[in-house]
C-alpha positions, 0 to 999 in steps of 0.5 A: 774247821774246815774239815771238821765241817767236810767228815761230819757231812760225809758221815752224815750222807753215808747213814742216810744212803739207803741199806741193802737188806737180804731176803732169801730168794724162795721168800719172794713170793710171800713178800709184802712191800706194803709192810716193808720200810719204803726207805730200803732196797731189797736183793731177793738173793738166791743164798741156798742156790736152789736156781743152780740146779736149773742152769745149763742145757736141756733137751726134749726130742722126739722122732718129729721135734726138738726143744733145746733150752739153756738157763743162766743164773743171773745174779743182782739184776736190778727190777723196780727200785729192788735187786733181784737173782733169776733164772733166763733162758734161751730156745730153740724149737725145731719140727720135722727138721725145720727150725720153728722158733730160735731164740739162741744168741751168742752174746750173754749180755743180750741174752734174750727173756723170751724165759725169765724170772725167779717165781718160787712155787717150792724149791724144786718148781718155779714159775717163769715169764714166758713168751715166743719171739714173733709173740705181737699180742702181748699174750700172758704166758708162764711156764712152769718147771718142775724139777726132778732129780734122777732117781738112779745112780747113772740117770740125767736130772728131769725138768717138767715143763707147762706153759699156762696162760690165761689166753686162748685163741680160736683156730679152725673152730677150736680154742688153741693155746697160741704157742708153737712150742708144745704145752706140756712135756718132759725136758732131761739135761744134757 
């Protein structure tokens, strides 16, 4: 009796454990939780692999300036009560030689979200969390990549990169963008 008692409430507990549903990741941005079942978990999984094409190193450079930024894919990353696939990158900004802002660290599991999201405009742009490591304003920033691939046989793949914000500050009588890295400019991978 005993253990008829014990397998009938192992089968009742495992219906009740809450079902993982699969949404594909590029739908996140038209999803409504409001409409959702408030007993189920979600993965916003990235099934057709459209963050890959952003991972990896890319390299602005000019005769002045340099931006290297490396995105990873990291996957079931667990974000309120829900899981989700995203794109989180690294930097490093450097002027004149000088190294402005470094956020590269050797460890992936500290890997930094100075980048960082999985914000689908369309599959070949996404808007990501964006903020500078000396950043203690809590400023908004997004930046946007676009991705473009090469137009030749022979040519490296492009990422357009615009920070937006809905912050400005006032710098020498001008109302400036506060970030050190350049707004807007063209990334080509390494």
């Amino acid at each position: 009796m005993k253990n008829i008692l014990y397998i009938l409430t192992l089968i009742l507990s495992a219906s009740t454990i809450a079902q993982e549903n699969i949404i594909l990741l590029e739908n996140f941005k038209n999803f409504r939780f409001a409409h959702s079942n408030q007993n189920s978990v979600y993965y916003f999984k990235d099934v057709n692999n459209h963050l890959d094409k952003f991972t990896g190193t890319w390299k602005y450079e000019t005769a002045t300036e340099s931006l290297e930024v490396t995105f990873i894919k990291l996957q079931h990353e667990y974000r309120s009560g829900n899981y989700i696939d995203v794109l989180s990158g690294q930097f490093k900004y450097t002027q004149n030689d000088i190294t402005i802002i470094d956020t590269v660290i050797l460890d992936e599991e500290d890997y930094g979200f100075f980048i960082y999201g999985s914000y689908f405009d369309n599959t070949n742009t996404l808007d990501l969390f964006y903020s500078e490591p000396d950043d203690e304003r809590d400023w908004q920033a997004s930046v946007v990549l676009e991705y473009q691939a090469p137009s030749e046989l022979g040519l490296s793949p492009t990422l357009t990169w615009q920070i937006k914000t809905t912050t400005w500050v006032l710098d020498s009588g001008q109302w400036v963008i506060p970030y050190k890295v350049p707004v807007n400019l063209v990334l080509v991978k390494e």
